[in-house]
C-alpha positions in Angstrom: -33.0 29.8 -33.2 -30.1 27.7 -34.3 -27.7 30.1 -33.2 -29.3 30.8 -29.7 -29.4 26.7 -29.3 -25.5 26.6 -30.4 -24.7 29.9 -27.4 -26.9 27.7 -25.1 -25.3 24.3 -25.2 -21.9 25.6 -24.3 -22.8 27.6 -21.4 -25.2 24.9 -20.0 -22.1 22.7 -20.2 -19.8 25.4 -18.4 -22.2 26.1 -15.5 -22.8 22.2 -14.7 -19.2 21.7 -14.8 -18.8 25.5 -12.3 -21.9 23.3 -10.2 -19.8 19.9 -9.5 -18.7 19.8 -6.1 -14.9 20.1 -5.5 -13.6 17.4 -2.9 -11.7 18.3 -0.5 -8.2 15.9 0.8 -6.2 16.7 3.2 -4.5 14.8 5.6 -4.2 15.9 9.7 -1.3 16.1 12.3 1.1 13.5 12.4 0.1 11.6 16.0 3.1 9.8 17.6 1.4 6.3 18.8 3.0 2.9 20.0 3.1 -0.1 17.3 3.7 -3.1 19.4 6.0 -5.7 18.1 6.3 -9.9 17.8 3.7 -12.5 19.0 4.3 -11.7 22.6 4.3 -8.0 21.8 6.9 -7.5 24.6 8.1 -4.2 22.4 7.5 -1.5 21.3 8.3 1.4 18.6 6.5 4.6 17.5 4.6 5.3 14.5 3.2 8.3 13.3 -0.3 8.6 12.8 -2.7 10.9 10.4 -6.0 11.3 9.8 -7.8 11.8 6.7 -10.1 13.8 5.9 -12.6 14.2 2.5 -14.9 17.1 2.3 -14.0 17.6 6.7 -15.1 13.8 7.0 -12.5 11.3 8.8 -12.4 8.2 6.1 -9.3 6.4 7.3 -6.0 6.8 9.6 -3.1 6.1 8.0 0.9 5.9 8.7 3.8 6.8 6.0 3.8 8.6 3.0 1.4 8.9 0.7 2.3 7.9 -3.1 1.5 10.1 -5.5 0.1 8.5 -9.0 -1.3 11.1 -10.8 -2.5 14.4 -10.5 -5.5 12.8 -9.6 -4.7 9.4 -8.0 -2.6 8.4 -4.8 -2.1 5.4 -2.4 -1.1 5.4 1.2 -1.2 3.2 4.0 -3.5 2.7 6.7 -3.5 2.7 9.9 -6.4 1.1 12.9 -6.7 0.6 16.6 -7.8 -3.0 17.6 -9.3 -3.6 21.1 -7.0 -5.2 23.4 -9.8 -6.1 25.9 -10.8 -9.6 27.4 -14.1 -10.8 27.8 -13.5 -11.2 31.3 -11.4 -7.9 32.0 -13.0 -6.2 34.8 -14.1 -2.9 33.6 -15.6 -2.8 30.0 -13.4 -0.1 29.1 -11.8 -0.5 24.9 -8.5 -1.1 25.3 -7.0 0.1 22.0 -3.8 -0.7 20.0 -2.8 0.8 17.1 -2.1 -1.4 14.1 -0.9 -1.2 10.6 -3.1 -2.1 7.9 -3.2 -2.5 3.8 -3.2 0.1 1.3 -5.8 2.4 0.3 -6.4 4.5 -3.4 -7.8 8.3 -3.0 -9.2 9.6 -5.8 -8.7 13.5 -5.4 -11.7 14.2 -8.2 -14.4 12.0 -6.8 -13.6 11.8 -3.2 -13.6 8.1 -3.0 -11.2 6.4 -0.6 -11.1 2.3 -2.1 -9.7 -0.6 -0.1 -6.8 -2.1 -2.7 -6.7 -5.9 -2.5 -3.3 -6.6 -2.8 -2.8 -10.7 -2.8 -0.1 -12.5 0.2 -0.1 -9.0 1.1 0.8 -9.2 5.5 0.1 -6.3 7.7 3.0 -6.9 9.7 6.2 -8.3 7.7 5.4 -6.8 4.0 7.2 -3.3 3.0 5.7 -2.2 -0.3 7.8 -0.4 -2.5 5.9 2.3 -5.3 6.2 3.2 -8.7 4.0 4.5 -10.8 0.8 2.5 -10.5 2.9 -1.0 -9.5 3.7 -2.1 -6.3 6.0 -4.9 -5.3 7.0 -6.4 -2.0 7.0 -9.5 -0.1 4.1 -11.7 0.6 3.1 -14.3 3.4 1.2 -17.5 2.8 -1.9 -17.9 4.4 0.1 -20.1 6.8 3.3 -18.2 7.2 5.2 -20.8 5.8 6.1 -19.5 2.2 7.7 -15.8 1.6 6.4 -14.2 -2.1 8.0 -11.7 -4.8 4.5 -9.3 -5.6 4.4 -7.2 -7.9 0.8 -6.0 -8.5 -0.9 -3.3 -10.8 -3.9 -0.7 -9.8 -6.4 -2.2 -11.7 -5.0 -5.5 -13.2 -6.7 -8.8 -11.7 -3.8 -10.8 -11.2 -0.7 -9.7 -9.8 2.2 -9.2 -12.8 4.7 -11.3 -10.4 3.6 -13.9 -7.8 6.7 -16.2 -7.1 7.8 -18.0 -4.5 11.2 -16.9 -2.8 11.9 -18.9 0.1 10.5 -19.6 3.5 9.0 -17.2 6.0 9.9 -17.5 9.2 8.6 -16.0 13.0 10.5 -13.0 13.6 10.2 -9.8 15.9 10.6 -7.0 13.7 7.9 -6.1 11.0 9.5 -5.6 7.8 12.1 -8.4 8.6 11.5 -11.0 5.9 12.7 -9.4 3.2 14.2 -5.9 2.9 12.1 -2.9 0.9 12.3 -4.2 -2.6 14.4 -1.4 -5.2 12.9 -0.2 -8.2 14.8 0.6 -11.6 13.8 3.0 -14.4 15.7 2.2 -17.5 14.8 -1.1 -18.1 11.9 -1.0 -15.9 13.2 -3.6 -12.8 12.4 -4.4 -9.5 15.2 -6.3 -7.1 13.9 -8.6 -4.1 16.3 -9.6 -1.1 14.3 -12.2 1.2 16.5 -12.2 4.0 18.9 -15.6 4.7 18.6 -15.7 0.6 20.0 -14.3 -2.9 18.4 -11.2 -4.6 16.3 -12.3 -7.2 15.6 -9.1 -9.6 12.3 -9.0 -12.5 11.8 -7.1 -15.6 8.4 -5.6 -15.3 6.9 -5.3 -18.6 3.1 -4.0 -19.0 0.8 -6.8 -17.1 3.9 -9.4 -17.6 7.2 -9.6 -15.7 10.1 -11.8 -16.6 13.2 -12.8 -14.4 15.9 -10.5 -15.0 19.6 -12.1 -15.5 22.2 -11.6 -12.2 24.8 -8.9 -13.2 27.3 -11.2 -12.1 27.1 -14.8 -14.2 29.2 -16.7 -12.0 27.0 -16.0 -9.1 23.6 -17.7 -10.5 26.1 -20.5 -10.3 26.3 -20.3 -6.2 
């Protein structure tokens, strides 16, 4: 009896993990849409647009490249259309306009597709830089009036940098606050360059980041 319970346990075991469903990720055709640009959106640039899919459901449209993680785990950004149309426009017809949004994490094993909360993050000027499971880039204020250094980690509740950099100011082009911050492996370092101001670089060290020293002494001294 012993022996048939000890045969049973393992293949019981095998066949419920042969019965969990596999999920399914994939991502559709790249769609070339217009991103319109400023306040006055008086221009224009293209974007490219995919939709994903889990398990042949559309869960989100996104834009860009997806991060990988892990084998498991990967971020990308997403993408929305907005409706454009007045209250007192005419005909009742949506009037859509494609936006950028946040970040979202897929989890390959489970399916799920989570919203990450990623704090000063702005739709419009912040470009987030990846590696590993950090990101950094430049945040917005609430009232556009103060440009952040981010630095944030999947999982941790506070971000590892949140410093101010400088002021934000009203500008045409997304992205233009601050350039793409630069990652560095060996020490583990991230470099910020807020535009109109000096690069300000930060040692990231597990859920704590410290400011890294300028290469060059004489310019801290500027």
């Amino acid at each position: 009896m012993r022996t048939l319970v000890r045969f049973l346990i393992p293949l019981s075991l095998a066949c419920l993990a042969a019965a969990a469903p596999r999920h399914i990720v994939r991502f559709g055709a790249g769609m070339p849409v217009e991103l319109f640009l400023g306040p006055s959106e008086a221009k224009s640039q293209k974007i490219e647009v995919r939709a994903l899919y889990v398990d042949s459901k559309l869960r989100e449209f996104t834009t860009g490249e997806p991060h990988e993680i892990t084998d498991r785990l990967f971020t990308v950004r997403k993408a929305y259309r907005l409706n454009d149309s007045l209250p007192d426009d005419a005909k009742k017809i949506p009037r859509w306009r494609w936006q950028r949004g946040g970040w979202v994490l897929v989890d390959r094993g489970s399916g799920r597709v989570t919203t990450l909360n990623l704090p000063e993050f702005d739709a419009y000027y912040s470009g987030a830089s990846w590696y590993r499971d950090y990101v950094a880039y430049c945040g917005v204020s609430d009232n556009g009036e103060k440009l952040y250094a981010v630095v944030a980690q999947i999982g941790a509740k506070k971000p590892v940098v949140l410093k101010e950099i400088g002021a934000a100011h009203v500008k045409e082009e997304p992205e233009s606050q601050c350039a793409v911050p630069k990652w560095q492996r060996d020490p583990m370092q991230v470099t910020f360059e807020p535009a109109g101001a000096a690069a300000v670089s930060f040692l990231v060290q597990s859920q704590r980041a410290d400011t890294a020293a300028p290469e060059n002494p004489e310019a801290a001294k500027d």
